[in-house]
Each structure stands twice: as C-alpha cells, then as structure tokens.
C-alpha positions as a printed Julia matrix, in Angstrom:
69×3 Matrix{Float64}:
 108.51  -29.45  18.02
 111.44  -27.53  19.31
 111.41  -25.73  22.76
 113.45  -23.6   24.04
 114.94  -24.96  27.15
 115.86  -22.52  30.32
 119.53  -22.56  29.48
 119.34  -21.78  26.03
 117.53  -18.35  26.67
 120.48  -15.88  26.74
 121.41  -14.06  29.97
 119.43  -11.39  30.89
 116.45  -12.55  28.39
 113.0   -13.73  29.43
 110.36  -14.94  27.89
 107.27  -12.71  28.16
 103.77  -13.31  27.31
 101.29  -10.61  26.43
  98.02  -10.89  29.07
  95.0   -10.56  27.27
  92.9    -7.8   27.13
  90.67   -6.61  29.94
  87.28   -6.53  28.64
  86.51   -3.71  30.84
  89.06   -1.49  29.71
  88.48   -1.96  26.02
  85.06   -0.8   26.81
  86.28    2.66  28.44
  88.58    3.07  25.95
  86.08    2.69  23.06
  83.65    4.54  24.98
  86.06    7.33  25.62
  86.93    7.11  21.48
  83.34    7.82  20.86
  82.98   11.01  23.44
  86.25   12.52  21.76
  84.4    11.94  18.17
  81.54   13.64  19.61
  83.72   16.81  20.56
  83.73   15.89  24.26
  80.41   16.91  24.47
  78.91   15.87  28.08
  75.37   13.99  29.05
  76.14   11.13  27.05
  78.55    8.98  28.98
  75.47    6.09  28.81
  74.92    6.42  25.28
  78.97    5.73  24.69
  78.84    2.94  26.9
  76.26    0.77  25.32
  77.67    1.43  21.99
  81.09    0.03  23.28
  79.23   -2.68  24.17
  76.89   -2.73  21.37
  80.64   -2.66  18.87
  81.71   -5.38  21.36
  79.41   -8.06  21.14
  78.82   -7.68  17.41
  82.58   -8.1   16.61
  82.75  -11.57  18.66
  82.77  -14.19  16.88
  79.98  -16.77  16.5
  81.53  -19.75  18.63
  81.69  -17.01  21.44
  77.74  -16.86  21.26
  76.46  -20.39  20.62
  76.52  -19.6   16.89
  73.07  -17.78  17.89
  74.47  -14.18  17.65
C-alpha cells in the first residue's frame, strides 16, 4: 500500500476526514422533511419524530441489529 507521507502533501494542503453523521440530527432533519411535506401544519411534531425514527431503524442494516431486525 502506498501512503502519503507528511512531506509529500503539498503546502497549504491537509488531509481532511468527513465526521460521521450525528444520529440526532439526521432525525430532526428527517423529521423536519416530513412537517414541510405536510404543509407545516402544527400538532404533529411527535408523529414526525417517530417516523424519523421509524425510517431510521428500518434502513439499518441487519448486522446493526443482531440480524433480528
């Protein structure tokens, strides 16, 4: 394998890495998604949530689960 050593970065280049994503704020944001579809209709700020949630956990993969999801 070939890595790229300190020196050979050019100057005033770094190396970034992407964090991953907050769990948290994928839910808000997908909860927020689904109150826009809805026409921004209030009173169902609970409802939105668990369906983030709900989308969430469905979309993980199997290994995340124990293979029992």
């Amino acid at each position: 394998m070939n890595y790229m050593s300190r020196e050979s970065i050019p100057t005033g280049e770094t190396l970034t890495t992407k964090p991953p994503p907050d769990p948290q704020e994928e839910l808000r944001r997908r909860a927020y998604e689904l109150y826009e579809q809805r026409g921004k209709g209030d009173g169902h700020d609970l409802e939105d949530w668990l369906q983030a949630e709900s989308e969430a956990f469905h979309l993980r993969p199997k290994a995340a689960t124990g293979g029992r999801g």
